[in-house]
N, C-alpha and C positions, 0 to 999 in steps of 0.2 A: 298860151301866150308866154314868149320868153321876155326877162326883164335884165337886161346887161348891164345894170347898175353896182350889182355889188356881185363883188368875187370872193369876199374873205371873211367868213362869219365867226366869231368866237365864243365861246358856251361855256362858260364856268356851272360845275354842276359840284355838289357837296352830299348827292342821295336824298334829296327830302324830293317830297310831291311837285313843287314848284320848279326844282331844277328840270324835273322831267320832263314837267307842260313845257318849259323852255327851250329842252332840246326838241321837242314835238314841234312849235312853232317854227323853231333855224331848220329841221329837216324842210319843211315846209315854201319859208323861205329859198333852202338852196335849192329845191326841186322848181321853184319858178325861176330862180337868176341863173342855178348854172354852177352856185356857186359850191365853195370846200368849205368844211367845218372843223375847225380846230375845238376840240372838248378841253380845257383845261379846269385843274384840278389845284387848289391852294391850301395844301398843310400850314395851316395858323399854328406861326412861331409862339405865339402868347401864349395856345395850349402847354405846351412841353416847358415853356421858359419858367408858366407859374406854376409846374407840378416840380419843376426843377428847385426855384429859391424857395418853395415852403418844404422842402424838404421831401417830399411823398412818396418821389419815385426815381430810379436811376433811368438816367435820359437815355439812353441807346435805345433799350429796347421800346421806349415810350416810344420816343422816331420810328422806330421800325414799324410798329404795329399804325400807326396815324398813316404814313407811307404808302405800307397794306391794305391798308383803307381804302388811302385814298385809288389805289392801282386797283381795286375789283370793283369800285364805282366807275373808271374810265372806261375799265375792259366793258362793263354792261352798258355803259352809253356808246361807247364804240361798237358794237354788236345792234345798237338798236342803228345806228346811224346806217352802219353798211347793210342792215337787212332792208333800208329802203334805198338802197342803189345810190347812196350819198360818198363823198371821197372825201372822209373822214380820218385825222390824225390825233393822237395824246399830249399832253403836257402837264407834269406835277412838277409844283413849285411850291419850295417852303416860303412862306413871309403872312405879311399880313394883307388879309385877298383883296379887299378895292386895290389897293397899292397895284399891287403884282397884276390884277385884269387890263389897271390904265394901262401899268408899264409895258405890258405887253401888246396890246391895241397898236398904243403906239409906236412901239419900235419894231414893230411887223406890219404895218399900217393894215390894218384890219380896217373893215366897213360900215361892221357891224355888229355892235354886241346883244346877245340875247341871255337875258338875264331874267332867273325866277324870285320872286319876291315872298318873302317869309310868311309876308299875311301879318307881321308882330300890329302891338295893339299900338293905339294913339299914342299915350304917353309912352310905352317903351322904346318908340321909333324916336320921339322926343326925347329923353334924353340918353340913348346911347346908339342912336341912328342906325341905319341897316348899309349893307356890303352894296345894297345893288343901289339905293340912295347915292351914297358915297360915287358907287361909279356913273350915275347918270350926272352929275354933278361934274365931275372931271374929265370924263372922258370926251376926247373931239370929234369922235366917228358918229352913227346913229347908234342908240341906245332902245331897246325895245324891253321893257320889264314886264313881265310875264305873270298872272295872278291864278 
């Protein structure tokens, strides 16, 4: 059964266990709608900003390795994507990631986000809330958060 509701699914993935249940679910997904998978990847400016003001470390090469990073986590969820016959493309973005997932949802008008969730504990989610919080909260498309 084909399901022509959604054509455009977006998958923020950071390398933990849940990003991957996540992209597991959107292949899932796009193999019943039909649809393409955008992996996107969010270098947290805050990283680098607060290694930069206390001093720690000189920024270049700090970017460059977070970057690095973040580019061998796309390359392996992009490999898992196409080895299930999925038409799957990248995207690394520096900023701060609910931000930059909405931003992009919606000036791409994406469908549908597939997002893995930390698992963090009760009160840590309380006071300093989680990325995929933030984006089921903001975002306008459907939001599917992933455990």
């Amino acid at each position: 059964m084909r399901v022509e509701l959604i054509d455009k699914i977006l998958v923020p993935v950071d390398g933990s266990p849940h990003a991957k249940k996540a992209l597991e679910h959107a292949i899932t997904q796009a193999k019943m709608t039909g649809a393409s998978i955008t992996i996107m990847y969010v270098v947290h400016t805050r990283v680098y900003g607060a290694a930069q003001e206390a001093g720690f470390v000189t920024i270049a090469p700090l970017i460059h390795d977070l970057e690095e990073h973040g580019k061998r986590i796309l390359q392996e969820a992009q490999a898992t994507g196409q080895a299930a016959g999925i038409d799957t493309n990248t995207f690394l973005v520096h900023g701060l990631p609910a931000d930059e997932i909405v931003k992009k949802a919606e000036t791409e008008k994406y469908d549908m986000i597939v997002i893995g969730s930390r698992g963090r504990t009760a009160a840590k989610s309380f006071l300093l809330g989680s990325v995929s919080n933030r984006v089921s909260h903001q975002a306008k498309c459907l939001v599917l958060i992933v455990k």
